[in-house]
C-alpha positions in Angstrom: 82.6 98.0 72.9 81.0 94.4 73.3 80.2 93.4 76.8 80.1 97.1 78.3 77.7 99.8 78.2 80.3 101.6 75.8 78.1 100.7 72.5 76.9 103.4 71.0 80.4 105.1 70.0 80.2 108.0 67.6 82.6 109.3 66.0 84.1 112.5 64.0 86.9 113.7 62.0 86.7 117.1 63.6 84.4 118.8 66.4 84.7 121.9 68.6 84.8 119.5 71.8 84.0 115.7 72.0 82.8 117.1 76.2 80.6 120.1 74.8 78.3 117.5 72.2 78.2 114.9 75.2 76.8 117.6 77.0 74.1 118.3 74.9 73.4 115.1 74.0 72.8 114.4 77.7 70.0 117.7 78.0 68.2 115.8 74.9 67.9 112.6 77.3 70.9 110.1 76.1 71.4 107.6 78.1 74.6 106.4 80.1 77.1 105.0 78.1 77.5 107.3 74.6 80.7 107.5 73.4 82.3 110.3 71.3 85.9 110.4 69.7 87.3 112.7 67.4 90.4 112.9 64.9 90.3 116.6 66.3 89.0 118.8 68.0 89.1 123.1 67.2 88.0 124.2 70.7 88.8 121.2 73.1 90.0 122.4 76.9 91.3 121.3 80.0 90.9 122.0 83.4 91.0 126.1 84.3 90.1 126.8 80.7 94.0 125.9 79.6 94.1 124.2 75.4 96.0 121.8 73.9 96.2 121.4 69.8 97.4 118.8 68.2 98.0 117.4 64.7 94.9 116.0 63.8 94.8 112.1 63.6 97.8 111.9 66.1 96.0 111.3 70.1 93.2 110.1 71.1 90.1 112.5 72.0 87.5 110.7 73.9 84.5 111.8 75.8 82.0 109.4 78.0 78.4 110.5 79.1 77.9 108.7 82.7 75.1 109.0 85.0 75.8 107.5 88.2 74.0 107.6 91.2 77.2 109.2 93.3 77.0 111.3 97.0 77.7 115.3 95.7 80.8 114.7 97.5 82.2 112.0 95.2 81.1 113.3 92.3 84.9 113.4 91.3 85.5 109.5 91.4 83.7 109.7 87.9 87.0 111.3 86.7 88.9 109.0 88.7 87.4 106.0 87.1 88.3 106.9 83.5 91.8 107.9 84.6 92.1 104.6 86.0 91.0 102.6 83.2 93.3 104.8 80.6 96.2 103.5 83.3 95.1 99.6 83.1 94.6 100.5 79.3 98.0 101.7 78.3 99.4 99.3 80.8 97.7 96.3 78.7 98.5 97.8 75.2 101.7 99.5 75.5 103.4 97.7 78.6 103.7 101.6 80.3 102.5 102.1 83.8 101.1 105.8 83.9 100.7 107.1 87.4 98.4 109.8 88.4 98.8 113.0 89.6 96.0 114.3 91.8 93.2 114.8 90.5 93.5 114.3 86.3 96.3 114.6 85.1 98.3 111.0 83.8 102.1 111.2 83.9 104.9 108.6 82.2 107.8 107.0 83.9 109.8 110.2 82.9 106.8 112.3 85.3 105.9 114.4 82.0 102.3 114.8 81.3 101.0 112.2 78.8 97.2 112.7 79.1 94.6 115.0 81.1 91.4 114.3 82.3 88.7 116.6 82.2 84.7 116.1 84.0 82.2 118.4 83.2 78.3 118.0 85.2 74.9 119.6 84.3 73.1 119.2 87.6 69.8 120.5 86.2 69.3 118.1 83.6 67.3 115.2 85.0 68.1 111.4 84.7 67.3 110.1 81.3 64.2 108.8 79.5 65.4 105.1 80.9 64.6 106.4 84.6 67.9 104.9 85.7 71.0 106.8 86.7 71.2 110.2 88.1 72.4 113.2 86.6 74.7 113.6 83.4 78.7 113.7 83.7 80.9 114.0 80.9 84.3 112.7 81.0 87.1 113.7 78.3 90.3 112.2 78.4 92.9 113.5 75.7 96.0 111.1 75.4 99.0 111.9 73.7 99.6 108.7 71.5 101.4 109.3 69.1 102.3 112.8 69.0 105.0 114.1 70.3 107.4 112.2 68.6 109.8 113.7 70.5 109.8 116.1 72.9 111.0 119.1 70.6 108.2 119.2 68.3 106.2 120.5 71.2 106.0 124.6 71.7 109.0 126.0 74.0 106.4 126.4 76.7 105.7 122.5 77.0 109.3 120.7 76.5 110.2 118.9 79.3 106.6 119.1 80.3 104.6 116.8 78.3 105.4 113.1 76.6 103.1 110.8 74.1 103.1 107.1 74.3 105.0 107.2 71.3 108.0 109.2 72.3 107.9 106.7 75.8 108.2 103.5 73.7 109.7 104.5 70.1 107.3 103.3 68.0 103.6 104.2 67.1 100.6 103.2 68.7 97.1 102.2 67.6 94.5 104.5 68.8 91.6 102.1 68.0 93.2 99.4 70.4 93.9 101.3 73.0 89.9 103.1 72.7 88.9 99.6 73.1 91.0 98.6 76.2 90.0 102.0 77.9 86.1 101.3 77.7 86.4 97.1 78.4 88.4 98.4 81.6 86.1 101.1 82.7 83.1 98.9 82.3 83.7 97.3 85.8 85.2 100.9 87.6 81.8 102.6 86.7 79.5 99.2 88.0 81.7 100.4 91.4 80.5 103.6 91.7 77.1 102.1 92.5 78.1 100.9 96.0 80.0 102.4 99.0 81.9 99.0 99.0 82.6 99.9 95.2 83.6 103.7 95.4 85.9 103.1 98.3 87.6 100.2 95.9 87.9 102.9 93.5 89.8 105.9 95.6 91.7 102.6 96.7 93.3 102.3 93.3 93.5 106.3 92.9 95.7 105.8 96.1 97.7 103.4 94.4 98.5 105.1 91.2 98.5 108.6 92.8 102.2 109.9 92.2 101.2 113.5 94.1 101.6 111.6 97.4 104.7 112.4 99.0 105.3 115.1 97.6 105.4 118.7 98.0 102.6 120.9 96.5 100.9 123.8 96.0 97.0 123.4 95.9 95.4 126.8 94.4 91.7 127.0 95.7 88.9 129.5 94.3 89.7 132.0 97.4 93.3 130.7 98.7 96.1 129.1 98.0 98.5 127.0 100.2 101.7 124.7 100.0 102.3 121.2 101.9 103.0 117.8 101.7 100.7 115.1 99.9 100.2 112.1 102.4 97.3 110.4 101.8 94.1 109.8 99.2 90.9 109.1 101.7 88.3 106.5 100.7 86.2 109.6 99.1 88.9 110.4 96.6 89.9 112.9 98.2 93.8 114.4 98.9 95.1 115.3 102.4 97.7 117.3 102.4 99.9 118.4 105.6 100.7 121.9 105.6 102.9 121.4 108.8 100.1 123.6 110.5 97.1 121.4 110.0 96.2 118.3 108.0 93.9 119.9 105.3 91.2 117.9 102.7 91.2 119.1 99.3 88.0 117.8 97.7 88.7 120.3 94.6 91.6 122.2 93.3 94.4 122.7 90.8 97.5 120.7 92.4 100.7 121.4 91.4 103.9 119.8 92.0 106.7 122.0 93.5 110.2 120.8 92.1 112.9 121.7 94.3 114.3 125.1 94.6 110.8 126.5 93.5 
């Protein structure tokens, strides 16, 4: 993408995972900024291991390779930052706001899932043969764009779950566009994760467009789990959640929202 360090964008009909080939790349020394996208991907993932298929051609499959210089403890903001620039993206192509539910996942007006963020790190591989940067993170993003076109050509397990951007506005949406509006508004949300001043800017908007807060949830740790109320995103990113016991920070964990009645 002109202007941004989003230049060298490669892309493919099919791959196992756009986030597996950034990953590499990144242990062969490629610098910050490589794009990939695919048409389709035969082994992409999500958080906890959990897939998602879909017709090839139909969402968009998009993985950054970032190296910024971050504390260990806000590592996460690197996901934050591409969530946030898919939300001013589809905002500025489709005329959707997206909110998002702590940490990665994007959800429509209708709160069904429309896209899923996914960071992978490889500590051990140094910064790359520029000397600038720190170590490699990966960021996927796969968006529903323009599949499902409605809600029952999803499996049983995922009506009423999950949306596209298609089924939100009734018509179909070009991918390429919205690729181009997601890397011209994540140039300026990765310059912020070079300062303090920056990153707490960025868990600002994560704040903002955080639709967890308020509501009741059940965070599911390595070792524990526990339910309570979402009240606040602090100015690392991360989510306090009042159990009615204790106010607790989750700086990692799968969230989920509890509907009423269970």
């Amino acid at each position: 993408m002109p202007g941004t360090r989003f230049t060298n964008i490669r892309r493919f009909d099919s791959i196992d995972s756009t986030n597996r080939y950034l990953l590499d790349e990144a242990r062969a020394g490629a610098p910050e900024g490589v794009v990939a996208v695919a048409d389709h991907q035969s082994a992409g993932r999500g958080r906890l291991g959990r897939t998602w298929e879909a017709p090839p051609g139909s969402n968009l499959l998009v993985s950054v390779l970032l190296r910024p210089d971050l504390p260990g403890d806000q590592r996460h903001l690197a996901s934050a930052v591409v969530a946030l620039a898919a939300v001013d993206a589809v905002n500025a192509v489709v005329g959707t706001r997206l909110g998002i539910k702590w940490p990665n996942d994007l959800l429509g007006p209708n709160g069904r899932k429309v896209a899923g963020v996914l960071a992978e790190a490889d500590l051990a591989v140094p910064p790359s043969s520029t000397g600038t940067g720190g170590s490699p993170i990966v960021v996927g993003i796969g968006i529903n764009v323009n599949w499902p076109v409605k809600g029952a050509d999803l499996p049983e397990d995922l009506v009423g779950v999950a949306t596209s951007l298609h089924e939100l506005t009734g018509h179909p949406i070009d991918r390429s566009v919205l690729l181009d509006s997601i890397l011209e508004a994540l140039e300026p949300r990765v310059c912020d994760l070079a300062t303090a001043a920056g990153r707490i800017r960025q868990a600002g908007d994560l704040r903002a467009a955080c639709t967890t807060l308020g509501t009741r949830v059940r965070v599911e740790l390595a070792d524990e789990r526990f339910e309570g109320t979402a009240t606040d995103v602090t100015s690392e990113g991360h989510l306090i959640v009042d159990t009615g016991a204790a106010r607790r920070t989750v700086i990692a964990g799968d969230v989920v929202h509890v509907r009423p009645g269970g």
